[in-house]
N, C-alpha and C positions, 0 to 999 in steps of 0.2 A: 797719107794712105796706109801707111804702114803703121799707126796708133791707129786707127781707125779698126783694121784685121786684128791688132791685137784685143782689143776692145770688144769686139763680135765674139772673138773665140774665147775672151776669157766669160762672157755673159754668157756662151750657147753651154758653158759645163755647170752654172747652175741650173739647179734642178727646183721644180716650182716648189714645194715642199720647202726648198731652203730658205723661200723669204714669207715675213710674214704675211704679204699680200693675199701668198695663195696657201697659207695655211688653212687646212681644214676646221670646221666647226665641230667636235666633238658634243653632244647631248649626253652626257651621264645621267641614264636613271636611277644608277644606288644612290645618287647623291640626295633623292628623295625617296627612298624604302624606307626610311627610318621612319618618316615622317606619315607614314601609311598605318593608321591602327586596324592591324588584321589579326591582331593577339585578344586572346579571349582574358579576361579580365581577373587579377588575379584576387587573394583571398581579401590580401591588406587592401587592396583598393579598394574592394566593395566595403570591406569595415571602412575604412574613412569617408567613403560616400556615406556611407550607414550615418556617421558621427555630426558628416553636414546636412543631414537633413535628406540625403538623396536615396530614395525608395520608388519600389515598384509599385505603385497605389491608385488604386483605379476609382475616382469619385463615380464615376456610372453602379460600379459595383455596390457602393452604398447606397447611391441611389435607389437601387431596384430593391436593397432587402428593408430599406426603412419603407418605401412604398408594400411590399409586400407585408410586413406585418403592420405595420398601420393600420392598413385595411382589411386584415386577416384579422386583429385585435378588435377591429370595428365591426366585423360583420360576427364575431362573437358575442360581444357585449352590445348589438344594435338593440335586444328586444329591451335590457337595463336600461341604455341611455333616453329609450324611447321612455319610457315608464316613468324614468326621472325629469323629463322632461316635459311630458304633459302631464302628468302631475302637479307640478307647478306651476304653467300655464293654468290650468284650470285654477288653481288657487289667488293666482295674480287677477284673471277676470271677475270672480268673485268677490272680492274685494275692493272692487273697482267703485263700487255704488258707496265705497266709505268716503269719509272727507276724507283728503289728502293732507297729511301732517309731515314735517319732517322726520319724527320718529317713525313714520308707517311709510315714506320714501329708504329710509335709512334700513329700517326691515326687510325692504323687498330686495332693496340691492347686497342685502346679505345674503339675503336666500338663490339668488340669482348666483354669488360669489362661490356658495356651496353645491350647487345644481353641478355650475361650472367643474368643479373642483373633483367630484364624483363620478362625472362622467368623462372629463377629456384627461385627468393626471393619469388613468392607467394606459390611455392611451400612450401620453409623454413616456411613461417611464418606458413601456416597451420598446417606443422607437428609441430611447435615450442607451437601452443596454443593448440593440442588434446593434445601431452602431458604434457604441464601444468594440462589440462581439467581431465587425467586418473590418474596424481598422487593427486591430488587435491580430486578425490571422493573418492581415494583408505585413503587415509592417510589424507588430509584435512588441513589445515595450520598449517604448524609447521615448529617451527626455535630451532634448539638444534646443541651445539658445542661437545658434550659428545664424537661424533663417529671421531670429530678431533684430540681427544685429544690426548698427547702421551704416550704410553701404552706397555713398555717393552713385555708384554704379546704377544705381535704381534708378535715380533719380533723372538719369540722362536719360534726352528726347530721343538722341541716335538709336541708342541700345535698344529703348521701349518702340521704335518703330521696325529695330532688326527680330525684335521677338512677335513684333505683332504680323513681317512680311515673313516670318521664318518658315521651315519645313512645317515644323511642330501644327505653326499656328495653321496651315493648310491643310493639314491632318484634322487635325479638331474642327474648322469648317464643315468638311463634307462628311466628319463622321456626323455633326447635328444637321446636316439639311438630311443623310439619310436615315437617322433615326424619327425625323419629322416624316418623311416619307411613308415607311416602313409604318412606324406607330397610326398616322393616317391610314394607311389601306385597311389596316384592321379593322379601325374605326371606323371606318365607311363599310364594310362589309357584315359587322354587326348591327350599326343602328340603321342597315339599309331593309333588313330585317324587323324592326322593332318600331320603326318610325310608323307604317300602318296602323299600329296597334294602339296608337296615343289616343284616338277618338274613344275607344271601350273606358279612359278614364271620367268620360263625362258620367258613367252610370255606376261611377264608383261612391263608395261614403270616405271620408279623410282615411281614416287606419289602411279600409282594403290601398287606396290611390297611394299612399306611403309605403306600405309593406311592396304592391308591386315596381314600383320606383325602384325600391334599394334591389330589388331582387336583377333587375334591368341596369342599373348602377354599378352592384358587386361582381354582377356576370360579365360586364364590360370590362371594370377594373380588373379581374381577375383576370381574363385573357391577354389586357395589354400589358400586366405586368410580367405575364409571364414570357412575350415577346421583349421585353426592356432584360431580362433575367438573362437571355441567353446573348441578347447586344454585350450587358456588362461583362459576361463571361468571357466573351472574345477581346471585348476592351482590355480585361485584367488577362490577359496571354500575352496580348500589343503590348501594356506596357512594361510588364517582367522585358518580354524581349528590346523593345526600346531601350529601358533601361541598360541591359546591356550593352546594346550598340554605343551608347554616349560613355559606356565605361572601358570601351575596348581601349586596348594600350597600343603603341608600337614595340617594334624589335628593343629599339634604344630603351624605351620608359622600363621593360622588363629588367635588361642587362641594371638601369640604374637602379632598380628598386630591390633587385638582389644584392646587389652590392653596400646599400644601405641597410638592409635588413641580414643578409650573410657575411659582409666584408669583401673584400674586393680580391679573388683567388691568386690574385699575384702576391699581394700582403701577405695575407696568412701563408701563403708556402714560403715566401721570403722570413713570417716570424716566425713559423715551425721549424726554417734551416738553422736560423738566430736558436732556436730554443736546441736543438741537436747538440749545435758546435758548442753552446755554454757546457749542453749534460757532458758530452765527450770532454774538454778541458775537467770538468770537474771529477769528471773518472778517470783521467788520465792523472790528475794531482794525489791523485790515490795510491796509485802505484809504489811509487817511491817507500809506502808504509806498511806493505806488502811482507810475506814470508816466505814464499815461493809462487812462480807462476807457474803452473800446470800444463802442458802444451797438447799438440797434437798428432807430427810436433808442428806442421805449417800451416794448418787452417785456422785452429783456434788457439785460444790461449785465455786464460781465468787465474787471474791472479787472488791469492787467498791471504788471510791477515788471522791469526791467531793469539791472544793473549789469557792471562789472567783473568778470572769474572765472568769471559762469557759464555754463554751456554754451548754454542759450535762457532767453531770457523767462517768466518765473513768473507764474501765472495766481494772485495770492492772496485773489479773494474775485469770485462771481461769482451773478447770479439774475435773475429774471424776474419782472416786473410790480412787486405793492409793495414784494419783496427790491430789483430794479432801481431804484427811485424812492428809495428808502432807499441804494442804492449813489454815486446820481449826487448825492443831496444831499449828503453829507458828503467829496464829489471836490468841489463848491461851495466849500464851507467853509474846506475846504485847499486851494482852489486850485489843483486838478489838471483837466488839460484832457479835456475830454469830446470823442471823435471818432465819428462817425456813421458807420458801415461796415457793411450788414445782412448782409453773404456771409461777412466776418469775423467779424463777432459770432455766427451762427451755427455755423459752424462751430467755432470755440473753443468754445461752451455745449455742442458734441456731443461734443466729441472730448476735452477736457481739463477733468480733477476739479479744484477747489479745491486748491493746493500742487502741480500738474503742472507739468510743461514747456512748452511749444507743441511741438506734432509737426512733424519737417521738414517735411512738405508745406504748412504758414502761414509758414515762415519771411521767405520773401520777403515779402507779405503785412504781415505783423509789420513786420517791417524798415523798408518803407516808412509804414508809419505814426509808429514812433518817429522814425524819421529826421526827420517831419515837426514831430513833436512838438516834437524839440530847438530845428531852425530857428527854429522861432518862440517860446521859450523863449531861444534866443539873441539872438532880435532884441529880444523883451523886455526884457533885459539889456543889451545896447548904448543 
């Protein structure tokens, strides 16, 4: 009975907390902020996307300017290519009544090849140089083998089934059922108009029934490309901004991508202290070769070195407060004379870096101090 009370009373002083039973579940969500890209994308990044191939580029957008001059180039050149065209027909039926030889098959199919050649190459070259002209403003010169490369990755069914159910690919869905849409209604509301008007071709001659055609063709074309012009415009906005989206960073990606392109801020102030304490030893081994230190007398101190050959007095090791205490102590040591001057020491600690000259206007100054220094260094000596 009495293990029994001990036993109760020592279990009723735990506290739920203290077993793991009834430990609580903690959910840290820092532990996924890193992993959140909500950082706008930085310079380097985009250049390396740049370098693999990954750009803002909007194929609608060529589409619609190779469609528009196409048929802007065509409806320029339609009354030529008409010209050049029956022209030759007329020459082909004429000639019909001859025998047929291989040389007079071989003929016509030249002249067919030159017909050809005359009327649809200015076509070609026009669409050939807008769209240089569209990918060129969209993307801008660039040569990269990155998207040649070979890339097992492609090649998996998983992956090609993650890209065909991806966001992307349902983006691109409904943007072509709505431009089917869209481009139909127009279509329907022009040739809803024009459809009437087909019977007036029976009391046409060929040229009138052609000439009215293209004029009913061009007037079409022209309307729905200029609907497709302002689709691509929105498309080439989507995908600048897409683009960014897929290059957004996290917190983390940023920190490391400074640190690989700046150095990692603990580093560098750890090798700028590294780089201090070497200069300080190295101005402090100075000292000792000194001719007097200059003081202030307790703030500063600039120690000076005078010989033979050189132009002025060399200031080679100079500081203020415990640099200065640490200066005058090892002038102690070796026995170099400390002189108390605060207009001097001043101004030396303004004017001249560690390994400087003295500037003319302390010469004198100067002068009369070393002067002093010798004398009684001479009289030491005697």
């Amino acid at each position: 009975m009495k293990c029994t009370r001990q036993y109760q009373s020592r279990s009723s002083l735990l506290r739920p907390e203290d077993s793991d039973e009834f430990k609580p579940f903690v959910f840290d969500l820092q532990r996924f902020a890193d992993d959140d890209k909500t950082e706008e994308p930085t310079a380097k990044k985009r250049s390396d996307a740049r370098k693999k191939g990954q750009v803002a580029r909007s194929q609608e957008l060529n589409a619609a300017f190779v469609l528009l001059i196409g048929f802007l180039t065509l409806r320029v050149l339609w009354e030529y290519i008409y010209d050049n065209i029956a022209q030759y027909t007329i020459y082909i039926y004429s000639h019909l009544a001859q025998s047929v030889t291989i040389e007079g098959l071989m003929e016509l199919f030249i002249g067919i090849m030159i017909v050809l050649v005359k009327t649809v190459m200015p076509i070609m070259f026009a669409i050939l140089a807008i769209g240089l002209a569209v990918n060129l403003y969209q993307v801008g010169f660039m040569i990269t083998t990155e998207q040649l490369e070979f890339n097992l990755d492609k090649l998996n069914p998983i992956n090609g089934f993650g890209r065909f159910f991806s966001k992307r690919a349902l983006v691109e869905l409904f943007k072509s059922i709505f431009k089917i849409i869209v481009i139909g209604y127009f279509l329907y509301l022009y040739l809803k108009d024009q459809i009437p008007l087909l019977p007036q071709f029976l009391f046409f001659d060929l040229p009138q029934s052609l000439a009215t055609a293209a004029d009913i063709i061009f007037t079409m074309a022209f309307q729905v490309i200029g609907v497709i012009m302002l689709m691509a415009a929105a498309d080439y906005a989507y995908q600048k901004w897409q683009m960014t989206q897929d290059l957004k960073m996290s917190k983390q990606e940023v920190k490391d991508e400074y640190k690989q392109t700046e150095g990692d801020p603990q580093i560098k102030g750890k090798i700028r202290q590294k780089q201090r304490q070497m200069a300080m030893q190295r101005m402090m081994s100075e000292v000792p070769k000194a001719d007097v230190i200059v003081t202030n007398p307790t703030h500063l101190a600039i120690a000076l070195r005078y010989s033979k050959g050189m132009v002025a007095p060399l200031v080679v090791a100079k500081g203020q407060d415990i640099v200065a205490e640490r200066i005058k102590q090892i002038a102690r040591e070796h026995h170099i004379m400390i002189v108390e001057n605060k207009a001097v020491a001043r101004a030396l600690y303004q004017a001249v870096e560690v390994g400087g000259v003295v500037p003319a206007e302390l010469y004198q100054a100067v002068a009369e101090i070393l002067a002093y220094v010798y004398r009684i260094k001479h009289r030491r000596a005697a």
